[in-house]
KOLGU-4560 file (N, C-alpha, C; in nm, 3 decimals, padded with zeros to 5 digits):
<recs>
<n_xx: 00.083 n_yy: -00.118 n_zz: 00.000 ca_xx: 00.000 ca_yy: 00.000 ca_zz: 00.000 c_xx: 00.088 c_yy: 00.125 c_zz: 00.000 mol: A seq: 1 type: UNK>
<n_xx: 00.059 n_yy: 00.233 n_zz: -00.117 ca_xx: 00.139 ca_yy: 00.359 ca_zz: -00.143 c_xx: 00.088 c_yy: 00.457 c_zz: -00.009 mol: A seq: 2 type: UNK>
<n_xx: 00.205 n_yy: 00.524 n_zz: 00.097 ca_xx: 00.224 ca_yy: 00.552 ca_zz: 00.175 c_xx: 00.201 c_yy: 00.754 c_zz: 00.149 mol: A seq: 3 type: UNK>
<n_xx: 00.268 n_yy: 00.756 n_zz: 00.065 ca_xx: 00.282 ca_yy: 00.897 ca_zz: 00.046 c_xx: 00.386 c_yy: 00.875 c_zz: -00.116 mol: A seq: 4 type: UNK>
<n_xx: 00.292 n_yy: 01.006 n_zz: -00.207 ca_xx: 00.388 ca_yy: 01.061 ca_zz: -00.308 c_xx: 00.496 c_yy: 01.181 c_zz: -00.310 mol: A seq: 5 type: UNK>
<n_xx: 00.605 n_yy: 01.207 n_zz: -00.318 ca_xx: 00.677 ca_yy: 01.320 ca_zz: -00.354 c_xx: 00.719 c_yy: 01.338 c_zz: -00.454 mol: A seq: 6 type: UNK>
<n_xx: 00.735 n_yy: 01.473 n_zz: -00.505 ca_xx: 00.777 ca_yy: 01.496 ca_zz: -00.610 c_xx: 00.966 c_yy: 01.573 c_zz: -00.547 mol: A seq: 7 type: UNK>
<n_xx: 01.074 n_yy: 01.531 n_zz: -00.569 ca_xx: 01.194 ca_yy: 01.597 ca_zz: -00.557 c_xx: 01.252 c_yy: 01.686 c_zz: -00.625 mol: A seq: 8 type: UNK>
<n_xx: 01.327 n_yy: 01.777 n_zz: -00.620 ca_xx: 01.423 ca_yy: 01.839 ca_zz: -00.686 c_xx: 01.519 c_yy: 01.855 c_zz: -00.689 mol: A seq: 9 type: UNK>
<n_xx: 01.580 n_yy: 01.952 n_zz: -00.768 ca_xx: 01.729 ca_yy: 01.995 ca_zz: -00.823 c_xx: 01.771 c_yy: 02.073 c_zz: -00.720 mol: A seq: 10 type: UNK>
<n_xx: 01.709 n_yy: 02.168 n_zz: -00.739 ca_xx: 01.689 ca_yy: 02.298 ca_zz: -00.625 c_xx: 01.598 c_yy: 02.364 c_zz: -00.547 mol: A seq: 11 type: UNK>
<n_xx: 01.587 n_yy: 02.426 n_zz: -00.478 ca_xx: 01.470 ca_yy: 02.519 ca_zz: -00.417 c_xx: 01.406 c_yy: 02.579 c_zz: -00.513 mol: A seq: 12 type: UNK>
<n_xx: 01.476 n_yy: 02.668 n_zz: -00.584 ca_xx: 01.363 ca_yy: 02.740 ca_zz: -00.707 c_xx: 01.265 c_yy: 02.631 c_zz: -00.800 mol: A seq: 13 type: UNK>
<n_xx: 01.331 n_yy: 02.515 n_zz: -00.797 ca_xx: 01.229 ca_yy: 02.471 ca_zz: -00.916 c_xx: 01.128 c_yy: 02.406 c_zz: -00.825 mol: A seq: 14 type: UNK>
<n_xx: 01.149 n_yy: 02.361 n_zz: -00.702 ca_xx: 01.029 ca_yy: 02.345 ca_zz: -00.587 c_xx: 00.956 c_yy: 02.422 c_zz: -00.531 mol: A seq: 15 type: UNK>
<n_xx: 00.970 n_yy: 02.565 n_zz: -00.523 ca_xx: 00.857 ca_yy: 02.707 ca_zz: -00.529 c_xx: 00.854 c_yy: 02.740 c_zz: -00.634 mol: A seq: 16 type: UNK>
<n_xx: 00.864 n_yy: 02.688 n_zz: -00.782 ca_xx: 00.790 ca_yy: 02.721 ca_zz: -00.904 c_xx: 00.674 c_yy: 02.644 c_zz: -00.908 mol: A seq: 17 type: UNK>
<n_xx: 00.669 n_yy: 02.514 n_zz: -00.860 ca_xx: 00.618 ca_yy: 02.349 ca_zz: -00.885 c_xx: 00.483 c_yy: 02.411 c_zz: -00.739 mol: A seq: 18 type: UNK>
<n_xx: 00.477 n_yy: 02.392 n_zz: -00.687 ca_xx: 00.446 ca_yy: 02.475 ca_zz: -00.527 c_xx: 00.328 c_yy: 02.587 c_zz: -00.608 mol: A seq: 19 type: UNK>
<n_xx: 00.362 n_yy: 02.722 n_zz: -00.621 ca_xx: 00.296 ca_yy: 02.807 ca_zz: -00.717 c_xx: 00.215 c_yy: 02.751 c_zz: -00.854 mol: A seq: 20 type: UNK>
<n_xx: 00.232 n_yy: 02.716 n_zz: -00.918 ca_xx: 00.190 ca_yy: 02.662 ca_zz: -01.011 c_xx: 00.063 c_yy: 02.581 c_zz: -00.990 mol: A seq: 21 type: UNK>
<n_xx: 00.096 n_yy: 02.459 n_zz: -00.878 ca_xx: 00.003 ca_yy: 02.393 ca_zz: -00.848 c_xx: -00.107 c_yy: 02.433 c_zz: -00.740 mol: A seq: 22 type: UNK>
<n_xx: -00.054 n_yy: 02.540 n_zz: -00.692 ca_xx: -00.136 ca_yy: 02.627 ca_zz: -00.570 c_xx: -00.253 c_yy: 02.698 c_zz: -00.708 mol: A seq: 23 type: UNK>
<n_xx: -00.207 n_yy: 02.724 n_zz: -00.804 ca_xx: -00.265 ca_yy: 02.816 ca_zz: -00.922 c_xx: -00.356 c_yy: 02.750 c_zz: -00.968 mol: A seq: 24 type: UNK>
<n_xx: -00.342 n_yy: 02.596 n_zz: -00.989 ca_xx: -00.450 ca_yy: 02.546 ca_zz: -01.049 c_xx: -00.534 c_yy: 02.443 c_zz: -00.951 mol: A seq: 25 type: UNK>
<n_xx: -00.488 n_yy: 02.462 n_zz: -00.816 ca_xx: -00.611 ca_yy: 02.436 ca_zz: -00.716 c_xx: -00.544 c_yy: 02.270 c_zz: -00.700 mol: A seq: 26 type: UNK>
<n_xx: -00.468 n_yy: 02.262 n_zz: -00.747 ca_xx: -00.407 ca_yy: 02.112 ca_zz: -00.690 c_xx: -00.344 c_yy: 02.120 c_zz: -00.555 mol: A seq: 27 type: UNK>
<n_xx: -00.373 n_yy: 01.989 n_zz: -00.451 ca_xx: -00.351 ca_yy: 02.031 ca_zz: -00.304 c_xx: -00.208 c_yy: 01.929 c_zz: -00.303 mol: A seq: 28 type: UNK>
<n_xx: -00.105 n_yy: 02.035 n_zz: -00.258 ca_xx: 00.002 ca_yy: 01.953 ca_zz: -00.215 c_xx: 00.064 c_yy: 02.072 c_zz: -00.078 mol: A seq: 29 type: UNK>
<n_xx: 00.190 n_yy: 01.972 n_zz: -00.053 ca_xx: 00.235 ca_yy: 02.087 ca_zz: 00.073 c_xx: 00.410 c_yy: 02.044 c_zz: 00.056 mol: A seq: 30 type: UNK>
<n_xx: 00.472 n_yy: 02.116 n_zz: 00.095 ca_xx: 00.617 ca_yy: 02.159 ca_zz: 00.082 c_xx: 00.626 c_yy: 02.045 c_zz: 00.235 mol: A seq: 31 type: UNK>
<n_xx: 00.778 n_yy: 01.956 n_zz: 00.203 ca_xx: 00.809 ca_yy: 01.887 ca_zz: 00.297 c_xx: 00.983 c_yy: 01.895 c_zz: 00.310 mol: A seq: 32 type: UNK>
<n_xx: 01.058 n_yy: 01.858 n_zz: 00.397 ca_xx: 01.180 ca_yy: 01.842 ca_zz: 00.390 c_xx: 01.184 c_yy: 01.678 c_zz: 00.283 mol: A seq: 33 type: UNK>
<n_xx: 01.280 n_yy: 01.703 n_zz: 00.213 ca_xx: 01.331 ca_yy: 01.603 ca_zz: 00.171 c_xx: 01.405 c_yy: 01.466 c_zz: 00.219 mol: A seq: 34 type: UNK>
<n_xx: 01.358 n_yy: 01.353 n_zz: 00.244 ca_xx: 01.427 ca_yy: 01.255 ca_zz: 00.354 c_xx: 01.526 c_yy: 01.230 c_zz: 00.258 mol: A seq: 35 type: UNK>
<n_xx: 01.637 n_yy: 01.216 n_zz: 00.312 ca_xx: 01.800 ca_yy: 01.214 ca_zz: 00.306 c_xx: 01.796 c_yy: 01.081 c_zz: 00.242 mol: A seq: 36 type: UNK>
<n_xx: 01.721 n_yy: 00.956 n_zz: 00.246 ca_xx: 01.749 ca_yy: 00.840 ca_zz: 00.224 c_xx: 01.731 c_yy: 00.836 c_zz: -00.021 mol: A seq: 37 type: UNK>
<n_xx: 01.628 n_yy: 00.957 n_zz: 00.029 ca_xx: 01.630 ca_yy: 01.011 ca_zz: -00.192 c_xx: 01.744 c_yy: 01.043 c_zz: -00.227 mol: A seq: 38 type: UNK>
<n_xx: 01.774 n_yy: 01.189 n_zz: -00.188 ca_xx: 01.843 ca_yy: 01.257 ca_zz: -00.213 c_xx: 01.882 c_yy: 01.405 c_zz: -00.112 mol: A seq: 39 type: UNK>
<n_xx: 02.072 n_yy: 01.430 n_zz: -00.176 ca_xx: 02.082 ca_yy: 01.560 ca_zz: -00.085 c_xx: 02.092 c_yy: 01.664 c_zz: -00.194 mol: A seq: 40 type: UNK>
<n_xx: 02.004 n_yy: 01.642 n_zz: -00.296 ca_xx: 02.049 ca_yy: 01.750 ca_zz: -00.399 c_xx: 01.939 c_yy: 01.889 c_zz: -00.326 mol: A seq: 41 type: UNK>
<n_xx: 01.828 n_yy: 01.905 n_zz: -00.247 ca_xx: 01.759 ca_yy: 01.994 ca_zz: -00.264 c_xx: 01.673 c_yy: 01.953 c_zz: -00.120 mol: A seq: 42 type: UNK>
<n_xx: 01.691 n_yy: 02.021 n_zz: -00.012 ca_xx: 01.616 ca_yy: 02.039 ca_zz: 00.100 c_xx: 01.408 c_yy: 02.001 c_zz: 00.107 mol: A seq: 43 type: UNK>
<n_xx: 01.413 n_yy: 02.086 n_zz: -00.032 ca_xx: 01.258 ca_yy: 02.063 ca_zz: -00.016 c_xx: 01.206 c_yy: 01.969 c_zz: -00.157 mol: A seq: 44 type: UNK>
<n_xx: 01.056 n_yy: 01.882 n_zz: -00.087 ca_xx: 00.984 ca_yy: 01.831 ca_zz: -00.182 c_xx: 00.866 c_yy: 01.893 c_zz: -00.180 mol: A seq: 45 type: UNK>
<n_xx: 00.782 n_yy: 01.814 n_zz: -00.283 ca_xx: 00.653 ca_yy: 01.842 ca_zz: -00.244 c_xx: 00.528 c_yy: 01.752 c_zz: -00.221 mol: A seq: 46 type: UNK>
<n_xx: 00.476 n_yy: 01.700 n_zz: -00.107 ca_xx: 00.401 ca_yy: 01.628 ca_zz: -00.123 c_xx: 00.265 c_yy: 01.585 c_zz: -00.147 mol: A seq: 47 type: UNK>
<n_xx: 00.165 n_yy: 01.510 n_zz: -00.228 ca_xx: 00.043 ca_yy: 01.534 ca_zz: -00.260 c_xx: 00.021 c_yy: 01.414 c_zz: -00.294 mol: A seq: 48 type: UNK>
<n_xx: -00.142 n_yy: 01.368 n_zz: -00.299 ca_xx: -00.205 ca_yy: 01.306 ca_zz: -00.280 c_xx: -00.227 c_yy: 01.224 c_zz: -00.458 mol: A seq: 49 type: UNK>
<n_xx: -00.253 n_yy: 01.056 n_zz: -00.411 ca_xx: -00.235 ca_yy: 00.948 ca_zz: -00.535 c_xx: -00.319 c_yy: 00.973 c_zz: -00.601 mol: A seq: 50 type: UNK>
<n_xx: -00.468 n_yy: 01.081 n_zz: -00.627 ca_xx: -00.557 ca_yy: 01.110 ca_zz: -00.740 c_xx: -00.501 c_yy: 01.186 c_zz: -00.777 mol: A seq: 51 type: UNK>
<n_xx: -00.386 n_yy: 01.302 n_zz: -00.733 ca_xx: -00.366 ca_yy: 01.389 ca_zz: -00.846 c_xx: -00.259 c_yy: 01.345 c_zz: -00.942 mol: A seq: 52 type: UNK>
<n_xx: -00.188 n_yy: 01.243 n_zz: -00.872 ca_xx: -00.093 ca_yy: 01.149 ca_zz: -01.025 c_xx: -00.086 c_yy: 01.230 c_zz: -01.098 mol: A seq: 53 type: UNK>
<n_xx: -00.153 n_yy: 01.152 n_zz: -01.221 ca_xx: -00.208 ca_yy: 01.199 ca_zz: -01.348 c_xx: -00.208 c_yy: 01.354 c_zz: -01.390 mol: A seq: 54 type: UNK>
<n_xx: -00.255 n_yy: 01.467 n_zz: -01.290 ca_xx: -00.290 ca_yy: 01.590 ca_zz: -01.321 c_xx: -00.150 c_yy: 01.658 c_zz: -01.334 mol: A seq: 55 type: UNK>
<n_xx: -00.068 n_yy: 01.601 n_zz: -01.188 ca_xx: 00.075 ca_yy: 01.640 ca_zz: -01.181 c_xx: 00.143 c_yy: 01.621 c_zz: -01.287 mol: A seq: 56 type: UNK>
<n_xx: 00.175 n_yy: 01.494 n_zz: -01.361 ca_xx: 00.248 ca_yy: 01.459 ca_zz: -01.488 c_xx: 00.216 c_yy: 01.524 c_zz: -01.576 mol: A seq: 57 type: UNK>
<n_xx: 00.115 n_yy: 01.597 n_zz: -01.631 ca_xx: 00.033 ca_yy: 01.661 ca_zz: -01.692 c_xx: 00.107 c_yy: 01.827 c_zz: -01.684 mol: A seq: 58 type: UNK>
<n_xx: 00.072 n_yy: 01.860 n_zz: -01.539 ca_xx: 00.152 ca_yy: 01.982 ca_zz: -01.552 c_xx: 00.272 c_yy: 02.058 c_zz: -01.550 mol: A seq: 59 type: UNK>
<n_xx: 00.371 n_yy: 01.890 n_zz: -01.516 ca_xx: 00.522 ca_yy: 01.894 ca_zz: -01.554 c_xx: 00.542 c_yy: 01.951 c_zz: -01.680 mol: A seq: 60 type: UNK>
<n_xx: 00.464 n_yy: 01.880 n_zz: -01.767 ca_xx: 00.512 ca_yy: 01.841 ca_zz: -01.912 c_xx: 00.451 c_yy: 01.961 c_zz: -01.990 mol: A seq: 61 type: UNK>
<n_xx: 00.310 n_yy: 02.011 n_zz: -01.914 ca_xx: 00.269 ca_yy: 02.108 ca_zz: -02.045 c_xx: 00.375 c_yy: 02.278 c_zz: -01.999 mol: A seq: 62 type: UNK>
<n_xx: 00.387 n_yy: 02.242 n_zz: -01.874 ca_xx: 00.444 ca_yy: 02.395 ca_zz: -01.831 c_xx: 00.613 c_yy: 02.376 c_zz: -01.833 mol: A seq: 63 type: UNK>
<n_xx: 00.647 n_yy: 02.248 n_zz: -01.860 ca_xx: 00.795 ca_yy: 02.273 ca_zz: -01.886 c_xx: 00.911 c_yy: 02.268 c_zz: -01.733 mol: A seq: 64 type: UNK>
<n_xx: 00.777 n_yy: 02.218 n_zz: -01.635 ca_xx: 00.880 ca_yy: 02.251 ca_zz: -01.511 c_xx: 00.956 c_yy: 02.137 c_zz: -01.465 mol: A seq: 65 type: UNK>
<n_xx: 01.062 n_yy: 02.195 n_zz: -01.400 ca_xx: 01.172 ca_yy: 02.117 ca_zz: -01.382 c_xx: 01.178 c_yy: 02.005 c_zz: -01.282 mol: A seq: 66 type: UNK>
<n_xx: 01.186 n_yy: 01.911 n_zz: -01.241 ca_xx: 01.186 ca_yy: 01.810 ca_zz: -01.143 c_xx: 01.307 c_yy: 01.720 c_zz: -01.170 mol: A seq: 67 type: UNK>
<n_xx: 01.330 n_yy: 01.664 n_zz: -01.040 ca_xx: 01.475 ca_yy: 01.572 ca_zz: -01.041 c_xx: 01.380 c_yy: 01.448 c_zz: -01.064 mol: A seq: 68 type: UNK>
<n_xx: 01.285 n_yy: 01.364 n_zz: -00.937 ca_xx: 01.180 ca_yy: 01.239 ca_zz: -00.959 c_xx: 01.061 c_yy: 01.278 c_zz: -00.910 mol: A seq: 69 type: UNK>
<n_xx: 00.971 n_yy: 01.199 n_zz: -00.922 ca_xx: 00.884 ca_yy: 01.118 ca_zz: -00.820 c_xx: 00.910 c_yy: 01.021 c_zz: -00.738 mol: A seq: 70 type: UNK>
<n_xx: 00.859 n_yy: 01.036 n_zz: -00.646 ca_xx: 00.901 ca_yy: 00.908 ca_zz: -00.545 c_xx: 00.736 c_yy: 00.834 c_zz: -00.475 mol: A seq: 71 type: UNK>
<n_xx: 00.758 n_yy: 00.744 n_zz: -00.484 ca_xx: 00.617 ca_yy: 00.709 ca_zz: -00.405 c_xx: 00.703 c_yy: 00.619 c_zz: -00.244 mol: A seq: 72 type: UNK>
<n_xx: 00.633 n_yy: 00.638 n_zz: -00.133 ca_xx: 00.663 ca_yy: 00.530 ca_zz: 00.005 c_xx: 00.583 c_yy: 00.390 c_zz: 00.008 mol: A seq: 73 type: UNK>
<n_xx: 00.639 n_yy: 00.300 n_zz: -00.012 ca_xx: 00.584 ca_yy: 00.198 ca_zz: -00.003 c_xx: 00.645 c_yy: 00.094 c_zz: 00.161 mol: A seq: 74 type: UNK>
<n_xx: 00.546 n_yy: 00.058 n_zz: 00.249 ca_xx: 00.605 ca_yy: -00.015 ca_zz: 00.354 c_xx: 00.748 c_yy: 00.038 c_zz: 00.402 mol: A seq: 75 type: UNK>
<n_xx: 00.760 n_yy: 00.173 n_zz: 00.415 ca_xx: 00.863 ca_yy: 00.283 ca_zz: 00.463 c_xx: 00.989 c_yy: 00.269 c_zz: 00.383 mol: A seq: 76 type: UNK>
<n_xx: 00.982 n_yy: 00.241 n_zz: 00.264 ca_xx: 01.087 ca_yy: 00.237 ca_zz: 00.150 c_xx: 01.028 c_yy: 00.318 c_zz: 00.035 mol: A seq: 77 type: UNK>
<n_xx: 01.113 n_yy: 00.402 n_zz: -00.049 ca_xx: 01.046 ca_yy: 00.508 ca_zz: -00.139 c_xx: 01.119 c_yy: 00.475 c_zz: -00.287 mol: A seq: 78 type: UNK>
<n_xx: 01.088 n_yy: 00.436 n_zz: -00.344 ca_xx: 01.071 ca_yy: 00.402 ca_zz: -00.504 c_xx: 01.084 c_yy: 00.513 c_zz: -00.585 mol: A seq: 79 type: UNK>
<n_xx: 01.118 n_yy: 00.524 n_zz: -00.678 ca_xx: 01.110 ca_yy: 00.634 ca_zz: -00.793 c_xx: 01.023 c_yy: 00.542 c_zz: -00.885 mol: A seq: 80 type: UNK>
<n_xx: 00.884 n_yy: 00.653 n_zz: -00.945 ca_xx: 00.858 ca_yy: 00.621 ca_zz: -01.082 c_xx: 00.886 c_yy: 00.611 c_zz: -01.208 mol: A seq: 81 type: UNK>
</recs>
């Protein structure tokens, strides 16, 4: 059972672009520290809920924004999609 999704980054800026963007089009996520066990490229993620999947991939791709992965938690281990 999927625990929690994050989306990671490069940097801070492209995680308060991603943040804004999705605050803009009413998609609910929230800014988290990044667990160390992903990555130390970038302090913050963002995390949100397994129906918006789909909407998220969607607004990577049409708006061009930048992301390092996705990660989903499965049984306290986190996967990349």
């Amino acid at each position: 059972m999927v625990e929690l999704y994050l989306i990671v980054f490069n940097n801070t800026h492209e995680a308060m672009t991603m943040e804004k963007k999705l605050k803009e089009l009413s998609i609910a996520n929230r800014i988290v520290p990044t667990p160390t066990g992903i990555t130390h490229s970038c302090g913050l993620s963002i995390r949100f809920n397994e129906e918006d999947l789909g909407n998220i991939k969607s607004v990577i791709q049409k708006y061009e924004l930048k992301i390092k992965n996705i990660y989903y938690k499965e049984s306290g281990q986190y996967f990349s999609l």
